[in-house]
C-alpha positions as a Markdown table, in Angstrom:
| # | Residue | x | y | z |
|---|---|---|---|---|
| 1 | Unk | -104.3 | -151.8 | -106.9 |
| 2 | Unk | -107.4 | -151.8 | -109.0 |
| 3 | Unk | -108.0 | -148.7 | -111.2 |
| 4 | Unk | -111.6 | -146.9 | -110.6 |
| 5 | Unk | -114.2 | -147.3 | -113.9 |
| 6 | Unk | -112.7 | -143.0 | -115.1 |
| 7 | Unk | -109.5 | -144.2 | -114.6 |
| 8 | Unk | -109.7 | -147.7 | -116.4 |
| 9 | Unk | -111.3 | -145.8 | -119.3 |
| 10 | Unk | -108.9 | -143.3 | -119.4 |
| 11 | Unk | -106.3 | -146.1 | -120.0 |
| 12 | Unk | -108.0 | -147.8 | -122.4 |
| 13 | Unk | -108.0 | -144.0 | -124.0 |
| 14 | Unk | -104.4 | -144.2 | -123.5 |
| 15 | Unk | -103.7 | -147.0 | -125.0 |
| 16 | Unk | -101.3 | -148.0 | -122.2 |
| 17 | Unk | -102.0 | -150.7 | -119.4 |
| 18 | Unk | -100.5 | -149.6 | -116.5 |
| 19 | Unk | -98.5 | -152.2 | -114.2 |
| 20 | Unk | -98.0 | -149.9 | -111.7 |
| 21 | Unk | -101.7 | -148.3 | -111.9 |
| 22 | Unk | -101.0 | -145.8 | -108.9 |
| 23 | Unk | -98.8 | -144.0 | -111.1 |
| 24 | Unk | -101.9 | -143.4 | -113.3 |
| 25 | Unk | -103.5 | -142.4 | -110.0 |
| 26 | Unk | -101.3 | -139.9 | -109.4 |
| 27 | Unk | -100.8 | -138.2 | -112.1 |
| 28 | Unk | -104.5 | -137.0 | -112.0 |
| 29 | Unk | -104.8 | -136.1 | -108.7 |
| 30 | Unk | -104.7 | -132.3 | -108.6 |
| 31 | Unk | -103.1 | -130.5 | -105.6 |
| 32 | Unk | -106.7 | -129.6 | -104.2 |
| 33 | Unk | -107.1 | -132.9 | -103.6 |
| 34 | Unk | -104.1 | -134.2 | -101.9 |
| 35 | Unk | -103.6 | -135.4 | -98.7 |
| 36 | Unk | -102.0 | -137.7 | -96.3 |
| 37 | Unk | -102.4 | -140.6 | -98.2 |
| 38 | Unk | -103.0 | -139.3 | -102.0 |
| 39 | Unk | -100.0 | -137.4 | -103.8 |
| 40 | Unk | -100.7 | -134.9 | -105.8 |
| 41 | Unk | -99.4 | -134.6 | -109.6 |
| 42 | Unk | -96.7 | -131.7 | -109.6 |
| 43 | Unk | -93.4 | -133.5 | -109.3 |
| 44 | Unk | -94.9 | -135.8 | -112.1 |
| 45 | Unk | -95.7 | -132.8 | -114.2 |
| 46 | Unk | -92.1 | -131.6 | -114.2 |
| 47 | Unk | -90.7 | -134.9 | -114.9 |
| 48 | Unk | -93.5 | -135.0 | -117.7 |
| 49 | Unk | -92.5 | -132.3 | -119.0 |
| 50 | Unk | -89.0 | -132.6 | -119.6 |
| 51 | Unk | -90.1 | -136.3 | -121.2 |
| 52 | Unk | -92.2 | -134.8 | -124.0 |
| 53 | Unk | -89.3 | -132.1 | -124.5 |
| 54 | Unk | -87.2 | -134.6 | -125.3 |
| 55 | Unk | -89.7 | -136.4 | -127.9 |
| 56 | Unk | -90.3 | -133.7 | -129.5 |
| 57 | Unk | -87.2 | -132.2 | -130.0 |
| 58 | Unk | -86.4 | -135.8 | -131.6 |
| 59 | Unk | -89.3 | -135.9 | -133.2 |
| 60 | Unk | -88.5 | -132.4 | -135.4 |
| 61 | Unk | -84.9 | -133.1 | -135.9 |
| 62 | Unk | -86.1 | -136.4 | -137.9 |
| 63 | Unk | -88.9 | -134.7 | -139.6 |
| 64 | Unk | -86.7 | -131.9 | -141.0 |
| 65 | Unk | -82.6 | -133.1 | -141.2 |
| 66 | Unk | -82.0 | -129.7 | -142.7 |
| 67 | Unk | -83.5 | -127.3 | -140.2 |
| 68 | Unk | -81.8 | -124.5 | -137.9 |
| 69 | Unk | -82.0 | -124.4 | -134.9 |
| 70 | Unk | -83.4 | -120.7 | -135.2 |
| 71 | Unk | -86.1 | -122.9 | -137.4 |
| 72 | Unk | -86.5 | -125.8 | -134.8 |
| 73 | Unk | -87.1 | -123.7 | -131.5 |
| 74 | Unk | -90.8 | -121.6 | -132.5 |
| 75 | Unk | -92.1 | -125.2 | -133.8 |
| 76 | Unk | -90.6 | -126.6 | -130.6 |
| 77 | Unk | -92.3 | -124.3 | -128.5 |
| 78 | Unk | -95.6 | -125.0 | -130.3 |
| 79 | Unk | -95.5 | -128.4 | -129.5 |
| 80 | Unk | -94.8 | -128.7 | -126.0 |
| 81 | Unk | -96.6 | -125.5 | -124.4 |
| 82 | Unk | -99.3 | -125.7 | -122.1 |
| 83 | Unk | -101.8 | -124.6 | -124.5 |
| 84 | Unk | -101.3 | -127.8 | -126.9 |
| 85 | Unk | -100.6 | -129.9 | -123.8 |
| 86 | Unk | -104.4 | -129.1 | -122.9 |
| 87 | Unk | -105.7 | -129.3 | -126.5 |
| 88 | Unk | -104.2 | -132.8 | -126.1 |
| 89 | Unk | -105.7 | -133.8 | -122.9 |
| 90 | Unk | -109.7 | -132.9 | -124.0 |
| 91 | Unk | -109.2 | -134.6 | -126.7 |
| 92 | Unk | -108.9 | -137.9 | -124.7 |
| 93 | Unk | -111.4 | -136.5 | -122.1 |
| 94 | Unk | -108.8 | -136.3 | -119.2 |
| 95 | Unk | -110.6 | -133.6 | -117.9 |
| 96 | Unk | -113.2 | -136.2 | -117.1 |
| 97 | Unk | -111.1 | -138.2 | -114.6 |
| 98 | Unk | -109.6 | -135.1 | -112.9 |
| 99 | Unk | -109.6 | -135.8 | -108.9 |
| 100 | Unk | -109.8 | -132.4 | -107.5 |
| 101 | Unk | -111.1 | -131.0 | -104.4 |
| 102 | Unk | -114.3 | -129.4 | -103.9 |
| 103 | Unk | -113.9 | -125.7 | -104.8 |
| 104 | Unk | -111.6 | -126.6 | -108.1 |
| 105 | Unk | -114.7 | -129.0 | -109.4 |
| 106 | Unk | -116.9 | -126.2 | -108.2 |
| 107 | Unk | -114.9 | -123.7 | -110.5 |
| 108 | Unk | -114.4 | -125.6 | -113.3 |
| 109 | Unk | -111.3 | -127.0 | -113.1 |
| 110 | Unk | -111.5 | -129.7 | -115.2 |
| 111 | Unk | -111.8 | -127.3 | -117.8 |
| 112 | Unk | -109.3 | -125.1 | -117.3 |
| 113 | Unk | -106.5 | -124.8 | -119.5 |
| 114 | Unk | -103.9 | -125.1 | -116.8 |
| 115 | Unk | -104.9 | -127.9 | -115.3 |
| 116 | Unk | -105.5 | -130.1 | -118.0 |
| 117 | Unk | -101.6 | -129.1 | -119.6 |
| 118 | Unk | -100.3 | -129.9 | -116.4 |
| 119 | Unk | -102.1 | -133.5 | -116.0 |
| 120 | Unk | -100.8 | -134.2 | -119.7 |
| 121 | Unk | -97.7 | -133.5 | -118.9 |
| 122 | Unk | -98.0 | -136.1 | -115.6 |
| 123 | Unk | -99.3 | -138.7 | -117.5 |
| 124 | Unk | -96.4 | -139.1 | -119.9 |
| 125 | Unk | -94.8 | -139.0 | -117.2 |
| 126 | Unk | -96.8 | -141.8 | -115.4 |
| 127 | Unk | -95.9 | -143.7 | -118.0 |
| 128 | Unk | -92.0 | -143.4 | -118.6 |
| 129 | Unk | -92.1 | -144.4 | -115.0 |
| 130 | Unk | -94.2 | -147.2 | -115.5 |
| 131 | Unk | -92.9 | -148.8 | -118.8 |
| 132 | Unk | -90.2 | -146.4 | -120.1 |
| 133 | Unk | -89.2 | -143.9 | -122.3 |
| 134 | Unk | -89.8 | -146.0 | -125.5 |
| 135 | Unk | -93.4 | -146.3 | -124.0 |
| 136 | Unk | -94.0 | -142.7 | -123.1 |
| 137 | Unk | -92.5 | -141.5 | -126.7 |
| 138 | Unk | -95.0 | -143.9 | -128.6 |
| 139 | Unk | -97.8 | -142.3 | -126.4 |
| 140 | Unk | -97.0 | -138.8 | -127.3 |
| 141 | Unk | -96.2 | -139.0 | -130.9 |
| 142 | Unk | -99.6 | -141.3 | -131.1 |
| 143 | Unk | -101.4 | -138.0 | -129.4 |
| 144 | Unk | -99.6 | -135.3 | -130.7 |
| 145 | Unk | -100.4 | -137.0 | -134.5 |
| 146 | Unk | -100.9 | -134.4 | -136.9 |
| 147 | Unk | -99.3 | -131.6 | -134.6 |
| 148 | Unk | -95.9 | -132.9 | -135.4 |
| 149 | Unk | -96.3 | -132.2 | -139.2 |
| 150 | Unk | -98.3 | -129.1 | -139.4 |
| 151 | Unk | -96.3 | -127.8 | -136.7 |
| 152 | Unk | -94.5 | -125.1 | -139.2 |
| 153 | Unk | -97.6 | -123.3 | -139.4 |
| 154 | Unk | -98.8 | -123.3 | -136.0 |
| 155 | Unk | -95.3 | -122.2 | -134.9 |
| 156 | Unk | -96.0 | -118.7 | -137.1 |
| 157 | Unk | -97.4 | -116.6 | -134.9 |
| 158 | Unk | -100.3 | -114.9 | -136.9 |
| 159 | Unk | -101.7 | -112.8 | -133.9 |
| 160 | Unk | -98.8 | -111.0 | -133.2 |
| 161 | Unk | -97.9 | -110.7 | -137.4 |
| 162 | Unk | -101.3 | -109.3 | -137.7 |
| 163 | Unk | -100.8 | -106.9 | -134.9 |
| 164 | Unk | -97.9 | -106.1 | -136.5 |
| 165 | Unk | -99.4 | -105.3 | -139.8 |
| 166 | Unk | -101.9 | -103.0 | -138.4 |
| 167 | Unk | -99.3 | -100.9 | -136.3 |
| 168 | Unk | -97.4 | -100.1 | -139.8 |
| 169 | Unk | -100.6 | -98.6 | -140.9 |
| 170 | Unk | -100.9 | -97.1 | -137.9 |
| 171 | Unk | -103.8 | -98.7 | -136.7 |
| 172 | Unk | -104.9 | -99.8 | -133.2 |
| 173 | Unk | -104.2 | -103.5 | -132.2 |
| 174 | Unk | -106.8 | -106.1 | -133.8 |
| 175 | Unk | -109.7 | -106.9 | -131.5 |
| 176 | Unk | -111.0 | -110.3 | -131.0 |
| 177 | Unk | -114.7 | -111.1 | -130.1 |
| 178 | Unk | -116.2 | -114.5 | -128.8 |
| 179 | Unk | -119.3 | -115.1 | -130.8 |
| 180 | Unk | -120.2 | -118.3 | -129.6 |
| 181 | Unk | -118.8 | -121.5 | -127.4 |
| 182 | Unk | -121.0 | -125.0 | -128.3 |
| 183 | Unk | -120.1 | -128.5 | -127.2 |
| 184 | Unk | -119.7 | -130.2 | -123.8 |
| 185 | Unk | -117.5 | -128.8 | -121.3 |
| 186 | Unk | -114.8 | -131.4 | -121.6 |
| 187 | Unk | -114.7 | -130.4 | -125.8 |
| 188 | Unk | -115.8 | -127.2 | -126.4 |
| 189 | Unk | -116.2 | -125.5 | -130.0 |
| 190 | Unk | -115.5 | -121.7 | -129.9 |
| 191 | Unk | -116.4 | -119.4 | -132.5 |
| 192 | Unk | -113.7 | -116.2 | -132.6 |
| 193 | Unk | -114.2 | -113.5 | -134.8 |
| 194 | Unk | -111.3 | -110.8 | -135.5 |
| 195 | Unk | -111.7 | -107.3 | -136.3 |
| 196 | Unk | -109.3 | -104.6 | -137.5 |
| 197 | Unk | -110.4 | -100.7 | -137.4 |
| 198 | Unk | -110.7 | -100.6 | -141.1 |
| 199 | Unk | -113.8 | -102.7 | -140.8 |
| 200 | Unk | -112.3 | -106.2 | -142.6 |
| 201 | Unk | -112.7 | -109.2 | -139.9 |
| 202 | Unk | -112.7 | -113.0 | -140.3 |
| 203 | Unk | -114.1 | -115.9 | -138.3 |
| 204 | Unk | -113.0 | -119.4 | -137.0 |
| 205 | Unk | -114.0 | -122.1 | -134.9 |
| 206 | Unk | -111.4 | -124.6 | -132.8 |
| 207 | Unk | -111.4 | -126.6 | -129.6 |
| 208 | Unk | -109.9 | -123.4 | -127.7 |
| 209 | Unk | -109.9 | -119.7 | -127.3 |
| 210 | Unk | -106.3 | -119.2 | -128.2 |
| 211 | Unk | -106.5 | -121.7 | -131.6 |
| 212 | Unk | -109.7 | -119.9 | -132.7 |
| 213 | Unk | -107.9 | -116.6 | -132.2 |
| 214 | Unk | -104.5 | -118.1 | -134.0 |
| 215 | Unk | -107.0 | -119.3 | -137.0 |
| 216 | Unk | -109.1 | -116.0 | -137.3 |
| 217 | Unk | -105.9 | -113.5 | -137.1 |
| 218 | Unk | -104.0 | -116.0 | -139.7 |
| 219 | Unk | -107.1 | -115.9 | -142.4 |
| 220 | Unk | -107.5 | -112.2 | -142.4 |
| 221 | Unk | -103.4 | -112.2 | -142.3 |
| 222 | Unk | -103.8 | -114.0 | -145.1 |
| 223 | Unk | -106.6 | -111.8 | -147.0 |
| 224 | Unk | -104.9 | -108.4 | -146.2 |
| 225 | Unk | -101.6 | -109.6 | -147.5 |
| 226 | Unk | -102.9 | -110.8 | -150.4 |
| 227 | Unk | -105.0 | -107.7 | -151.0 |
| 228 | Unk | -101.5 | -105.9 | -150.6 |
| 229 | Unk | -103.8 | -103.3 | -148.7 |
């Protein structure tokens, strides 16, 4: 089976040659688009992500021998949840070789956080099956790159401390505003800007709504508690 041009470039992308290239075929194929003949990526998914469970949870013990397991789970979680899975994915354009049916390309599907995680997550998969767990584990510590290691800060949640901080002074949650979203569809920059009712805010940018948010809430955490205010 030859591989179409999106898929062949999504390959190279990968950095994996795929012997058994249907597997690659698969694994992007959302459920809009199945049929008959063409599976659609969900059992691949699960499979996927019980693979990238297991790398990571490797991956942290090694990076941190004298860690609890109260200390490995949050950074855990942070690695493997659909939210990174699809920060993952538009960074190697996955979006763009999608197959979907007509009313999920019509609604933006490959853009949507959902899909994207879950066609990560069949990938790895697609290749563990194809060339084996050594394969699939240099894949996803090659993606995941600087994750792994800054992973103690992304696993601090700063939008729930920050909520936190503003109920003990009795103040109403934190409010977050989209000021602005740039770049193409399959890599977008948004602009979040969070506001607490005293008037102080901050600003950030990132390649999703949730990791702007994360990034405003932690800068102003950051300002207030310094302020001791």
């Amino acid at each position: 089976m030859k591989l179409s041009a999106d898929l062949q470039a999504l390959s190279e992308r990968l950095g994996h040659r795929f012997d058994r290239p249907e597997l690659l075929v698969r694994a992007v194929t959302h459920s809009s688009r199945a049929g008959a003949n063409r599976e659609d990526n969900q059992r691949l998914e699960f499979l996927g992500d019980r693979v990238l469970g297991l790398v990571m949870a490797e991956a942290l013990l090694a990076s941190d021998t004298g860690a609890t397991e109260g200390q490995l789970a949050p950074r855990f979680n942070a690695l493997v949840r659909k939210e990174a899975c699809a920060d993952v994915a538009r960074e190697i354009d996955l979006g763009a070789a999608l197959k979907l049916g007509r009313s999920e390309m019509l609604s933006g599907g490959r853009r949507k956080q959902a899909l994207l995680g879950d066609a990560m997550e069949a990938v790895i998969a697609a290749v563990y099956l194809d060339a084996g767990f050594d394969a699939a584990k240099t894949l996803v510590l090659r993606l995941w790159g600087q994750r792994i290691g800054s992973v103690e800060d992304d696993a601090r949640d700063a939008k729930t401390a920050l909520q936190e901080w503003a109920q003990a002074r009795t103040m109403p949650p934190p409010s977050y505003v989209e000021l602005s979203r740039d770049g193409p569809d399959h890599a977008p920059v948004f602009v979040i800007e969070v506001r607490l009712a005293d008037g102080q805010s901050a600003k950030a940018k990132a390649g999703s709504k949730r990791l702007a948010e994360q990034a405003a809430a932690k800068t102003l955490l950051a300002t207030v508690e310094k302020s001791g205010s």
